[in-house]
C-alpha positions as CSV (number, residue, x, y, z in Angstrom):
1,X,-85.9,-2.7,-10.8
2,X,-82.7,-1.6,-8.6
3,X,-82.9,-0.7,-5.1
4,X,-79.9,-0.4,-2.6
5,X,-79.0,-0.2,1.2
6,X,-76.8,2.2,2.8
7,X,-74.4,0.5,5.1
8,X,-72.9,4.1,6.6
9,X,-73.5,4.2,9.9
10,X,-71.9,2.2,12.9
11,X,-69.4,-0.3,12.2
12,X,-67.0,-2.3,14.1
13,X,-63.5,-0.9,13.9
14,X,-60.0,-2.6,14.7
15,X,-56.3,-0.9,13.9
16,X,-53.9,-3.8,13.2
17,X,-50.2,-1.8,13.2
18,X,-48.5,-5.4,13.1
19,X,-50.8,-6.8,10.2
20,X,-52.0,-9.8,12.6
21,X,-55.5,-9.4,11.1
22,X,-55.1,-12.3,8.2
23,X,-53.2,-14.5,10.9
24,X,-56.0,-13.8,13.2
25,X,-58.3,-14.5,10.5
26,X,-60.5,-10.9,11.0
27,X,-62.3,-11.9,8.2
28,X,-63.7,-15.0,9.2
29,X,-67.6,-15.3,10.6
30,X,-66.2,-17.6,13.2
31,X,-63.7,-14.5,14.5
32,X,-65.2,-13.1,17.2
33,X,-64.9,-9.5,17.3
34,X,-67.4,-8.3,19.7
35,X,-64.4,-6.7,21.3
36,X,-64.0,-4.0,18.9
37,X,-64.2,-0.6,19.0
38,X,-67.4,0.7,17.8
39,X,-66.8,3.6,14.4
40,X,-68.9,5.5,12.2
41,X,-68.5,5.4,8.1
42,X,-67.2,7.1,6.9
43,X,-64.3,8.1,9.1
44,X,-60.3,8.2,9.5
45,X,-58.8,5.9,10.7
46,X,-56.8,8.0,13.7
47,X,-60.1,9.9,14.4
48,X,-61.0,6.9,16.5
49,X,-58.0,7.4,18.7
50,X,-56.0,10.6,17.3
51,X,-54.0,10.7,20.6
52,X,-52.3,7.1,19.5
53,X,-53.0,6.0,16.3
54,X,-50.7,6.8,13.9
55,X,-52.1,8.4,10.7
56,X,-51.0,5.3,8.1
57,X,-51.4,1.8,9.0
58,X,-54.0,-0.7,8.6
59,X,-57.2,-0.9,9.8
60,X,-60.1,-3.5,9.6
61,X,-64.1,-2.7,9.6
62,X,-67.0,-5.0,10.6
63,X,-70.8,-5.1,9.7
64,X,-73.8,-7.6,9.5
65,X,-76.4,-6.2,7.3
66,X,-79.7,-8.2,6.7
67,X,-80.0,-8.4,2.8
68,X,-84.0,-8.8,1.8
69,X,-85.0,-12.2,0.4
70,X,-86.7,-10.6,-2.7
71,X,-83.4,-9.5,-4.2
72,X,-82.4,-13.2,-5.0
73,X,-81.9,-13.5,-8.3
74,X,-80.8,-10.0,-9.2
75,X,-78.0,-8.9,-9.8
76,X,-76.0,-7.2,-6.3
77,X,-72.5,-5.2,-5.6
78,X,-71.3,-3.6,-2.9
79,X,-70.2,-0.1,-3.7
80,X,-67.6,2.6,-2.0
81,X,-67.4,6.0,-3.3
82,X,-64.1,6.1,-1.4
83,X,-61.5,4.0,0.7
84,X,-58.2,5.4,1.5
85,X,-56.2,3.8,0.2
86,X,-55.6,-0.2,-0.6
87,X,-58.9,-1.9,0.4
88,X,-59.7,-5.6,0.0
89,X,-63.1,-6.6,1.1
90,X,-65.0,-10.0,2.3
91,X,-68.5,-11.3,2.5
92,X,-69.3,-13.8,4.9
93,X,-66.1,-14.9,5.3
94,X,-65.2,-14.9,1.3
95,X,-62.9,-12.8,-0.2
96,X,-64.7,-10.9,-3.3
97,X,-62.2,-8.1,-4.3
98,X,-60.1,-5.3,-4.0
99,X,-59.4,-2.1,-4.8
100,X,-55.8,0.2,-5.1
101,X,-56.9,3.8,-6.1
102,X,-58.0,6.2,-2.9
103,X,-60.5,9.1,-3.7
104,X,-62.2,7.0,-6.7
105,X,-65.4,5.0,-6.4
106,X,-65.3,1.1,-7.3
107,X,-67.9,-1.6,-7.2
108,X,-67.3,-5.2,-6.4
109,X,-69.6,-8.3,-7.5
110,X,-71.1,-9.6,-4.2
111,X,-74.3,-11.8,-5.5
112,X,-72.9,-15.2,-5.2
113,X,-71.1,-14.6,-1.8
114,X,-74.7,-13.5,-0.4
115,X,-77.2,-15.2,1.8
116,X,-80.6,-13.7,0.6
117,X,-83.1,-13.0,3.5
118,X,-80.5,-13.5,5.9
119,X,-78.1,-11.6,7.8
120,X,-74.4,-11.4,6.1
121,X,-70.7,-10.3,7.4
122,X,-69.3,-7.6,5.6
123,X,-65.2,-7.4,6.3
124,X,-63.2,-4.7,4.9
125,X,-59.2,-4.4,5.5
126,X,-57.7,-0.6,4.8
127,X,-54.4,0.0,4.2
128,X,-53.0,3.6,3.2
129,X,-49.4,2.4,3.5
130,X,-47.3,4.5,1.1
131,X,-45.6,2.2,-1.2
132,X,-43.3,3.8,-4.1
133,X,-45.0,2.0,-7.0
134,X,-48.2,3.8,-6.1
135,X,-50.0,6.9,-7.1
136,X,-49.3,9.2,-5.3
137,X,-46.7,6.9,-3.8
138,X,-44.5,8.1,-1.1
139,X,-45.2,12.4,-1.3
140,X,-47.9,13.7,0.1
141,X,-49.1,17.5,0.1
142,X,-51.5,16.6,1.8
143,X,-52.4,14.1,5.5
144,X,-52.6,10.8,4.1
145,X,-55.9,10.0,5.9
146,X,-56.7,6.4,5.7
147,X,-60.0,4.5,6.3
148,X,-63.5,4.6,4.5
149,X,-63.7,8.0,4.0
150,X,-67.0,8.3,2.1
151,X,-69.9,6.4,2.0
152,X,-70.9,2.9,1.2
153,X,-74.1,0.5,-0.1
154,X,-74.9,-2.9,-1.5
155,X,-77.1,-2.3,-4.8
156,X,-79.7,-4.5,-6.4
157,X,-80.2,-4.3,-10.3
158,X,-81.8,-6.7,-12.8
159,X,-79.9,-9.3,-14.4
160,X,-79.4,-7.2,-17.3
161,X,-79.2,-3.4,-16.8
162,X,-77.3,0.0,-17.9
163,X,-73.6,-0.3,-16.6
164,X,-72.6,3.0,-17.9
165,X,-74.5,6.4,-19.2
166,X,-72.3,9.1,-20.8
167,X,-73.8,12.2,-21.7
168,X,-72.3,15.0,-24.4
169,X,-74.4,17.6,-24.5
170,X,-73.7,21.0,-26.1
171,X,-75.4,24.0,-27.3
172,X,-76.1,24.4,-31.1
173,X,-77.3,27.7,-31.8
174,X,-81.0,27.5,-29.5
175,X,-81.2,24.1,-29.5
176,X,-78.9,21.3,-27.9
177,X,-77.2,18.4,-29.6
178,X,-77.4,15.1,-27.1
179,X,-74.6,12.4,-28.2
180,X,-75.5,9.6,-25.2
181,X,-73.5,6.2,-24.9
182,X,-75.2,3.4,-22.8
183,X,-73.1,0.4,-21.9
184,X,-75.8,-2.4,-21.3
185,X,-74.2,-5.7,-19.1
186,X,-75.8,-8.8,-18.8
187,X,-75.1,-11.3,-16.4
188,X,-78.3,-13.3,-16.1
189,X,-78.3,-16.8,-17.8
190,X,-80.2,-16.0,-20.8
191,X,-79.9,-13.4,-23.7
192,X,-81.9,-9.8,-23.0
193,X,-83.3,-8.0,-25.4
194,X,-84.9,-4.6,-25.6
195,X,-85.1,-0.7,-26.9
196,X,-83.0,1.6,-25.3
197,X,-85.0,5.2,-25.0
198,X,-83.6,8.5,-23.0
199,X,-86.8,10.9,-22.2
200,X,-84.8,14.2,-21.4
201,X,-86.6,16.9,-18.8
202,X,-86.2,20.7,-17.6
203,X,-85.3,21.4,-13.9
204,X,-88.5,22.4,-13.7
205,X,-89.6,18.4,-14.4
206,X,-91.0,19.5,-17.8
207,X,-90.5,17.3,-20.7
208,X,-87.9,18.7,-23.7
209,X,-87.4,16.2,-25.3
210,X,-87.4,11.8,-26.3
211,X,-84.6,10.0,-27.8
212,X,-85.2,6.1,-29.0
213,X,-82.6,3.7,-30.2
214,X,-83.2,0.3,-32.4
215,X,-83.5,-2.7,-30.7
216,X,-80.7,-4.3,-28.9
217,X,-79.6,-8.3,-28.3
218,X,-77.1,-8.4,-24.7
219,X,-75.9,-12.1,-24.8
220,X,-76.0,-14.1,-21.1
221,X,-72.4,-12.8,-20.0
222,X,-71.7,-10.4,-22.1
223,X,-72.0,-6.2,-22.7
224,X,-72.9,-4.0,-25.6
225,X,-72.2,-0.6,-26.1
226,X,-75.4,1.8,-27.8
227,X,-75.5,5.4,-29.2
228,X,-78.3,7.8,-29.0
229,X,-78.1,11.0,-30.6
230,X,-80.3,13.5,-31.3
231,X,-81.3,17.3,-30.8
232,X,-83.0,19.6,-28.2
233,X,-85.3,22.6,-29.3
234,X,-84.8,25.4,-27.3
235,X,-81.8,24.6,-24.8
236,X,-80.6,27.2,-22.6
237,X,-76.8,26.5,-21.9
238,X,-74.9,25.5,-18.8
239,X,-72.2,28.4,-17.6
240,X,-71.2,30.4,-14.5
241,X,-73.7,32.9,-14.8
242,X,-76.6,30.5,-16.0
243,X,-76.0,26.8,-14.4
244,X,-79.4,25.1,-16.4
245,X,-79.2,22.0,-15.5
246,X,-81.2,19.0,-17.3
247,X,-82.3,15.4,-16.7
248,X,-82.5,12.4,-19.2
249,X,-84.2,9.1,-17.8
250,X,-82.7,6.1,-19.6
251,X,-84.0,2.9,-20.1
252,X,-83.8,-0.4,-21.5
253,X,-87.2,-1.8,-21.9
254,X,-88.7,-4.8,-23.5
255,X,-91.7,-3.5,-24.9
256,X,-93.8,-2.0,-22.5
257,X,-92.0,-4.2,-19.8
258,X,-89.2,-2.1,-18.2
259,X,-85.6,-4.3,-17.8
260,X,-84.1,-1.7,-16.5
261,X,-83.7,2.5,-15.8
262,X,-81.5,5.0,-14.2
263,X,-81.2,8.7,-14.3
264,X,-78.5,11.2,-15.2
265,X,-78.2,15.0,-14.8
266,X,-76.5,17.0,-17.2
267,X,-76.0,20.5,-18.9
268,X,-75.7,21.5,-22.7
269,X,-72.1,23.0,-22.7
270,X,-68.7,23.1,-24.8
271,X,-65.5,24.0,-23.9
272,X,-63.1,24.6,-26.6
273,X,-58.8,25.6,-26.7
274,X,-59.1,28.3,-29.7
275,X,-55.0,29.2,-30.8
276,X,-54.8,31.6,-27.4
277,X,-58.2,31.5,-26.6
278,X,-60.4,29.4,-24.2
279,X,-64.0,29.6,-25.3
280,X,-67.2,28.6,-23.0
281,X,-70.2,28.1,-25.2
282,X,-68.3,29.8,-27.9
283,X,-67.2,32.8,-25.9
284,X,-63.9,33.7,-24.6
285,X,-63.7,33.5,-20.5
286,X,-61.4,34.4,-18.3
287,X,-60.8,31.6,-15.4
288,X,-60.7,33.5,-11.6
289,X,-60.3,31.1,-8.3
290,X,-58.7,29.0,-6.1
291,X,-57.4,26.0,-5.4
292,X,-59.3,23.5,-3.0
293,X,-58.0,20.5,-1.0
294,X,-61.0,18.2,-0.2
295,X,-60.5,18.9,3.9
296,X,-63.0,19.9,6.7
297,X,-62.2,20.8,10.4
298,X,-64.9,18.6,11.4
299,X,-64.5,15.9,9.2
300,X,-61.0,15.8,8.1
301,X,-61.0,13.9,4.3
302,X,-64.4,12.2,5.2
303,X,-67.5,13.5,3.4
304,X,-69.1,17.2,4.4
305,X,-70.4,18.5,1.5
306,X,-72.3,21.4,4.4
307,X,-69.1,22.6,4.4
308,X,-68.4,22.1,0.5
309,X,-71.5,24.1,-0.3
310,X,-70.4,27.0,2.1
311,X,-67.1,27.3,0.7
312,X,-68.3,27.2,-3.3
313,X,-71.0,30.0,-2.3
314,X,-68.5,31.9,-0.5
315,X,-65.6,31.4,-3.0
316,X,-68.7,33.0,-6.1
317,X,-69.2,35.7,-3.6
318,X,-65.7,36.3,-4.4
319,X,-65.7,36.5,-8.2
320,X,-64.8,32.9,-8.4
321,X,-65.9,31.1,-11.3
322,X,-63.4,27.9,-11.4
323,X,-61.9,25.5,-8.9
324,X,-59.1,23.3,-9.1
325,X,-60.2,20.3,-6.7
326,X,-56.6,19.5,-6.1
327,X,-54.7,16.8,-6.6
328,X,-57.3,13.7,-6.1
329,X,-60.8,13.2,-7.5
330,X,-63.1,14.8,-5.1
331,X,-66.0,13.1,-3.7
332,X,-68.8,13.5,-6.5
333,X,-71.5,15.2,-4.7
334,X,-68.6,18.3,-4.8
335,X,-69.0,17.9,-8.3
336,X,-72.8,18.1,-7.8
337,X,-72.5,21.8,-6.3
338,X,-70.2,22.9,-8.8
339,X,-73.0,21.6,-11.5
340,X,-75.9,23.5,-9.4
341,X,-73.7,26.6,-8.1
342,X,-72.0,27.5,-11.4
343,X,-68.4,27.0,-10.9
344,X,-66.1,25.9,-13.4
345,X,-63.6,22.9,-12.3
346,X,-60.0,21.6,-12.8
347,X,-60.2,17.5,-12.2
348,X,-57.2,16.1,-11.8
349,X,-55.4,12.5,-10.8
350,X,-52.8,12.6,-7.3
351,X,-49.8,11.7,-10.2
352,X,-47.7,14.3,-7.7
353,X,-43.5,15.0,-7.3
354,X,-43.3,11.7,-9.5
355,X,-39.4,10.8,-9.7
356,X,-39.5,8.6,-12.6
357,X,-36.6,5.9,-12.6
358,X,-35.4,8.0,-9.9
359,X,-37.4,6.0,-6.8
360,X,-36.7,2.7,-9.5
361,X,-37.4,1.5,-12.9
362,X,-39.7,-1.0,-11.8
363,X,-41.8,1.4,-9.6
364,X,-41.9,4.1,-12.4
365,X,-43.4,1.6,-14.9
366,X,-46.0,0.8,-12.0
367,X,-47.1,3.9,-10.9
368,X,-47.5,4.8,-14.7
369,X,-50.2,1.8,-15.4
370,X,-51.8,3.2,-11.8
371,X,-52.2,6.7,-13.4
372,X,-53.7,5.3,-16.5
373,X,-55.7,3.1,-14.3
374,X,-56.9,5.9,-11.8
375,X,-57.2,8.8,-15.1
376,X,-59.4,6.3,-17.1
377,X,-61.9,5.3,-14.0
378,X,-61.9,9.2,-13.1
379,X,-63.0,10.5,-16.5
380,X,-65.7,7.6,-16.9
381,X,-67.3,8.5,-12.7
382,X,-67.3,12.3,-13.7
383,X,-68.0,12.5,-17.3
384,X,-71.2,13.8,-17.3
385,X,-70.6,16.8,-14.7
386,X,-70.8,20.0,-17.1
387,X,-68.8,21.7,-14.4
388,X,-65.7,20.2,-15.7
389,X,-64.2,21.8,-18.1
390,X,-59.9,20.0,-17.8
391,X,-58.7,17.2,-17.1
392,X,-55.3,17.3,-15.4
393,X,-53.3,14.2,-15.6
394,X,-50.6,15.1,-13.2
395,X,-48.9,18.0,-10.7
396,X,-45.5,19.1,-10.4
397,X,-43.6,16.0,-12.0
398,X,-39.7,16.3,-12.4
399,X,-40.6,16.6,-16.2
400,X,-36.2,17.2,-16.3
401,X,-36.1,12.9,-16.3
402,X,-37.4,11.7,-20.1
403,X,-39.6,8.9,-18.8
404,X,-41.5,11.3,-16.7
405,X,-42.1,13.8,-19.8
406,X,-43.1,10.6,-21.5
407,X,-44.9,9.1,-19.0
408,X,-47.4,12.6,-18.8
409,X,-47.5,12.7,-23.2
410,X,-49.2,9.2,-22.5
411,X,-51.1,10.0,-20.0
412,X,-52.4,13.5,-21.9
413,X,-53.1,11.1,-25.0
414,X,-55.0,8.3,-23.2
415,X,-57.3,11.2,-21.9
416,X,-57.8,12.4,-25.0
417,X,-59.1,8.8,-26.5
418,X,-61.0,8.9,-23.4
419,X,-62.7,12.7,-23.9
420,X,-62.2,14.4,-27.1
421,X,-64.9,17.2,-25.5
422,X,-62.5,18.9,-23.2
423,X,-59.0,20.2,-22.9
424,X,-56.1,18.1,-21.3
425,X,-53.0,19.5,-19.5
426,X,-51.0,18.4,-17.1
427,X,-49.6,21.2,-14.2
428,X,-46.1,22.1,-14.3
429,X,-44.0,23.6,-11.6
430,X,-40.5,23.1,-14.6
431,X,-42.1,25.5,-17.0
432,X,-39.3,28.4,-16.8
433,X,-35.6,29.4,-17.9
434,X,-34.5,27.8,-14.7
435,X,-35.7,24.5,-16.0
436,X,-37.3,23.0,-18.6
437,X,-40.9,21.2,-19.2
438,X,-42.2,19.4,-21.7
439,X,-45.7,20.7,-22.6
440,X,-45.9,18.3,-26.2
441,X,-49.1,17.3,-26.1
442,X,-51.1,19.9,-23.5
443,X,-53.9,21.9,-24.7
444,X,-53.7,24.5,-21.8
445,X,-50.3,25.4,-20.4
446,X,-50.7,24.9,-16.5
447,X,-47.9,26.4,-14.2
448,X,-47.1,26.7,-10.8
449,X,-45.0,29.2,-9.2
450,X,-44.1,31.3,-6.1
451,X,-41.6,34.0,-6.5
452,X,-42.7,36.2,-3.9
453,X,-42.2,33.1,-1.2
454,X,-38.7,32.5,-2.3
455,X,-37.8,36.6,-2.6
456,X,-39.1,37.3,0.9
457,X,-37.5,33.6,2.4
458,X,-34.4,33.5,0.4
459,X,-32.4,31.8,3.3
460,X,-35.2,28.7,4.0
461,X,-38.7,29.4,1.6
462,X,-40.1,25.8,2.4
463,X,-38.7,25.7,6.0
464,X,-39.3,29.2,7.7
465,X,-36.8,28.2,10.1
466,X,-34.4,31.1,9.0
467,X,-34.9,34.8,9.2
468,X,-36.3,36.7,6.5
469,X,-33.5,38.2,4.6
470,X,-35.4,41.3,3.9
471,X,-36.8,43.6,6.3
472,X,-40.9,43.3,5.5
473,X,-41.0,47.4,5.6
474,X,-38.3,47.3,2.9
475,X,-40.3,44.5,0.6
476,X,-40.4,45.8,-2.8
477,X,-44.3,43.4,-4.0
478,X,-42.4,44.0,-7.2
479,X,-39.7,41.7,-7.2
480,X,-42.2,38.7,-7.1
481,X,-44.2,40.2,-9.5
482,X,-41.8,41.2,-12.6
483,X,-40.2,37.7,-11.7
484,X,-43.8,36.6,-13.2
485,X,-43.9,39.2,-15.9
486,X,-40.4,38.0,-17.4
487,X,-40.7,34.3,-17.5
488,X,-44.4,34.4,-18.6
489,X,-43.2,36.6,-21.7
490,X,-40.3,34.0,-22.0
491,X,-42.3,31.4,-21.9
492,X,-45.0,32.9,-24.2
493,X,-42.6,33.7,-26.6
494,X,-41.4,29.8,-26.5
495,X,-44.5,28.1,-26.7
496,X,-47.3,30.5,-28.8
497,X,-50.4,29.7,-29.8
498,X,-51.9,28.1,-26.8
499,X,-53.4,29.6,-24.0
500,X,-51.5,29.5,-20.3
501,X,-53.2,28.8,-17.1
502,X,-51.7,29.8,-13.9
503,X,-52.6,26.9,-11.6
504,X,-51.2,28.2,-8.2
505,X,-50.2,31.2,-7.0
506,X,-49.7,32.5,-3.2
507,X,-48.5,33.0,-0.1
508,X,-48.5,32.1,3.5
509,X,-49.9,33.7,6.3
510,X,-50.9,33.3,9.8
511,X,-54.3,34.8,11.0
512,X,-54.5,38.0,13.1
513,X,-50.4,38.4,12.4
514,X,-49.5,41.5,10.5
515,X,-46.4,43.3,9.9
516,X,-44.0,40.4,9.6
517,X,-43.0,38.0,7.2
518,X,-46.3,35.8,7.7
519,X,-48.5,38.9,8.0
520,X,-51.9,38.6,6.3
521,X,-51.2,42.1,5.1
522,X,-48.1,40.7,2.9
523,X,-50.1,37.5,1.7
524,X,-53.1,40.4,0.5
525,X,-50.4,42.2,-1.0
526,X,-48.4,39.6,-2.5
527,X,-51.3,38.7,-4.4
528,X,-52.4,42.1,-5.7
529,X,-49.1,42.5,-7.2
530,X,-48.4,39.0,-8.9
531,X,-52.1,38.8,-10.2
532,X,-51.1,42.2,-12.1
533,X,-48.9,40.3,-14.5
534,X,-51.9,37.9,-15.2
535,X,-53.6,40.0,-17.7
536,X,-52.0,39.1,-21.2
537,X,-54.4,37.7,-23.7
538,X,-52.8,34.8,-24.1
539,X,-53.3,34.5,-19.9
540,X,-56.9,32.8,-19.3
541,X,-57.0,32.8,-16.1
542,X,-55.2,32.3,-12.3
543,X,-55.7,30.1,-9.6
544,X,-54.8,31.1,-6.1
545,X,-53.1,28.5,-3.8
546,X,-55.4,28.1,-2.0
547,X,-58.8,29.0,-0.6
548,X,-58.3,27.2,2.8
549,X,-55.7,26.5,5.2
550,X,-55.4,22.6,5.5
551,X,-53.6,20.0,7.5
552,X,-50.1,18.3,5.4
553,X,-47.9,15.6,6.4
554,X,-45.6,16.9,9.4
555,X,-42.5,15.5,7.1
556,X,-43.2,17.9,3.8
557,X,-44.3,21.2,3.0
558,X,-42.9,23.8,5.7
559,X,-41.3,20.8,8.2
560,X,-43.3,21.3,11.4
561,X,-45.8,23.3,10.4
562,X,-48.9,20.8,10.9
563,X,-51.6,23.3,8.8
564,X,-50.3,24.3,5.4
565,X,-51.2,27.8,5.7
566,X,-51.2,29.4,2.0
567,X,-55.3,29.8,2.8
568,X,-57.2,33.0,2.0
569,X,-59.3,31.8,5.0
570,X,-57.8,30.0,7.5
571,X,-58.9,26.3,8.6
572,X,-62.1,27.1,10.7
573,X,-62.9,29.2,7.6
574,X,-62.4,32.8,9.0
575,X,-61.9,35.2,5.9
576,X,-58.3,36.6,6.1
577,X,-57.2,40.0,4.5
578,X,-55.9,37.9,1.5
579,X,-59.7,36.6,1.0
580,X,-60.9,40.4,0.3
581,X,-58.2,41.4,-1.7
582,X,-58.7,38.3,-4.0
583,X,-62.4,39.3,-4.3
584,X,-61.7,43.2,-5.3
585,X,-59.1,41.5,-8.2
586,X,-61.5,39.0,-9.7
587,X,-64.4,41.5,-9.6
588,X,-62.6,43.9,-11.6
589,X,-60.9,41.3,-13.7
590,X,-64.0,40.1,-14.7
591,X,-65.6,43.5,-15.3
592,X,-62.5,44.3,-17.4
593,X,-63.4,41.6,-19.5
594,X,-66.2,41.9,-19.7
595,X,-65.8,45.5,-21.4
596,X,-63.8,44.1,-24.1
597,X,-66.1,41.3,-24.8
């Protein structure tokens, strides 16, 4: 049956800033790299020297790892759940793969490049480089932290085992309808046969229910792709208020003689895009919370999910029931909490500030196949989360070019192919009469806007380097906000029958500053008055930029500004004034709503 190793822990790190690694042959058992600094995994690749390293470049990691003799003849990958951004990787000296998508997990095919009962070199080269015909390519809103941010194992499974589970579950009155689709792989020498079977259990460990399918032939090389279907009695459904989780234990079995298993956890719910309405389980709800880089002051863009589980809690102690995990796939076990906690998520692709033929035809046609490639392996790693409840495909793309507008159509309709269950939209910052987006194929209208930032700022919004052109005494929180009500009616009036989402909304503030331009007193207020305008019915919901304060690339955002600071708390989460006022809004909001229900 499977059984893996976790190789986090101590490795041997080396930064190579004039790519001499290849020449120098880092890869190689022979190379002698005793040398080396000594690193943890997951980590950045500047926390090892912050003071000198730069924070993009390439970097090399080392480890030996005995692998047990009883493993030989199964079947054995080495798997990352993230490496920022380019990885290519080598086992005992022999190149086995690589991988060009940051923030997504991937799994390379190590058996024949292993020694069994023996110990074994694993090299891996990082490189998070921007290059134009990448996704996200050269913009960043966030630091581009490079290096093996998130853990990493080698994994033993039989010759032939389950590849893939996906899991639709929704409610059907009080029972559940289960539509489950098992990918089996083979890649033994000889055909497998068996019965695949899903045994489905409460949280509680309580059996609900058994699911068996018709026996199944997996040719030597090959994979086959099985449905299971079938009903629950007496399902209680996944939602904010009421996160029920499940479990189904799948298997592939020959007989009584196992060939394989694995387990999935998953919740009976359904989203659904009704003409204005979004319905959860049937029922209209109304979306309140914030945006979330995945960033810790202790970790940086490595794994904390401590710190993940304080902010979710603290951010549903606010009224929160949605997240956008902005603009990169987030490290699953975030997705775990949003399961177990109850909030609702946004999951989106880093498709961000894309130019189109504008940074080259050639680059545009490759960054386009990278989005595909990054939006299908996305959707098929988080699937089964209940939590999510959109797809996003892209952020603030200069939708004015027409192969950009194309290039997000396709990318909406390959998602759709991919996940008929849930709504997919792509968030748009050229969505009002100052500019135009193309929302063709979208399902929820996402925009983006901050006409507060640019009404107090006039002279230099992005750059605070000039002085406010309004005295802050004299700020009319109006202006902002009827800038909202009049291109949100304008827009409504152009586009009807779907429902709009505001994606971001904010402002920036400094703690413990008040009474000035960056005072947390404005942010608090600036927000009171723009989320007024977010109460039409054909408004489901608003999404304040953003819960935390987080570090961005010293050459975007606000120029020297080092922290993005549009956070309701600030980076060592202290709650700002903006944080309490966001609380008293979706409390009411939600009690409003809950009247006219």
């Amino acid at each position: 049956m499977r059984d893996s190793i976790d190789l986090c822990g101590v490795w041997r790190f080396q930064p190579d800033p004039y790519f001499d690694g290849e020449r120098m042959r880092f890869f190689s058992p022979d190379y002698n790299a005793g040398r080396w600094r000594a690193s943890p995994v997951p980590s950045q690749i500047d926390d090892t020297d912050p003071e000198i390293l730069p924070g993009e470049g390439i970097a090399w990691y080392r480890r030996v790892v005995l692998v047990p003799r009883q493993w030989q003849g199964t079947d054995v990958s080495i798997r990352f759940e993230g490496v920022n951004y380019h990885a290519r990787v080598w086992i005992n000296g022999r190149e086995v793969g690589a991988h060009d998508d940051g923030f997504l997990r991937f799994e390379l095919p190590v058996t024949d490049a292993l020694r069994f009962g023996e110990e074994n070199l694993i090299v891996v080269r990082v490189d998070n480089l921007r290059y134009p015909y990448d996704v996200p390519g050269m913009e960043r809103a966030w630091r581009n932290r490079g290096g093996i941010l998130r853990e990493v194992s080698l994994i033993s499974r039989p010759p032939a085992h389950i590849a893939d589970a996906r899991i639709l579950a929704e409610p059907a009155g009080a029972d559940g309808t289960l539509r489950i689709s098992l990918t089996l792989v083979n890649r033994g020498t000889t055909e497998a046969a068996g019965r695949p079977a899903a045994a489905i259990t409460d949280s509680a460990g309580r059996p609900v229910g058994q699911i068996a399918g018709d026996q199944v032939r997996v040719p030597a090389g090959a994979s086959v792709t099985v449905q299971l279907e079938g009903t629950v009695s007496g399902v209680s459904a996944w939602s904010p208020d009421s996160p029920v989780l499940y479990r189904a234990a799948l298997s592939f079995a020959a007989g009584d003689r196992p060939v394989d298993s694995m387990e999935v956890r998953f919740g009976f719910r359904s989203i659904r895009v009704d003409g204005e309405r979004l319905l959860l389980n049937g029922q209209d709800i109304y979306l309140t919370g914030f945006n979330r880089h995945e960033d810790s002051p202790r970790t940086g863009m490595c794994t904390d999910l401590e710190l993940v589980r304080r902010d979710l809690v603290h951010m549903k102690s606010a009224g929160a029931n949605w997240v956008r995990l902005c603009h990169y796939p987030h490290h699953p076990g975030e997705l775990d909490l949003c399961d177990e906690l109850g909030l609702l998520v946004m999951a989106e692709i880093p498709l961000w500030q894309w130019k189109g033929n504008a940074e080259g035809a050639e680059n545009a046609q490759r960054k386009l196949a990278t989005a595909r490639r990054q939006l299908a392996s996305m959707i098929a790693r988080d699937f089964n989360h209940p939590s999510i409840i959109v797809w996003s495909v892209s952020n603030e793309t200069f939708e004015q070019h027409p192969e950009v507008a194309d290039g997000n159509r396709q990318l909406i309709r390959l998602a759709r192919e991919l996940d008929r269950s849930r709504p997919i939209t792509h968030v748009s910052d050229h969505w009002g009469t100052w500019t135009t987006g193309d929302f063709t194929e979208d399902d929820i209208l996402c925009i983006n806007w901050y006409p507060s930032l640019r009404r107090l700022i006039p002279t230099d919004p992005w750059g605070f380097n000039g002085r406010s052109a309004v005295r802050v005494e004299q700020f009319d929180y109006s202006l902002g906000a009827n800038d909202w009500q009049r291109e949100l009616a304008i827009f409504h009036k152009r586009l009807p029958g779907r429902p709009i989402l505001i994606a971001e909304f904010g402002y920036p503030s400094i703690e413990g500053v008040y009474d000035c331009t960056v005072g947390e007193d404005v942010q608090a207020n600036v927000i009171r008055a723009e989320f007024a305008m977010f109460n039409e019915p054909w408004i489901v919901g608003a999404t304040i930029w953003c819960y935390a304060d987080h570090p961005w690339a010293r050459e975007g955002g606000m120029k020297d500004w080092a922290i993005s600071p549009f956070g309701v708390v600030c980076h060592k989460r202290r709650e700002l004034e903006a944080f309490r006022a966001a609380a008293e809004l979706f409390k009411a909001r939600q009690a409003q709503r809950r009247g006219q229900a």
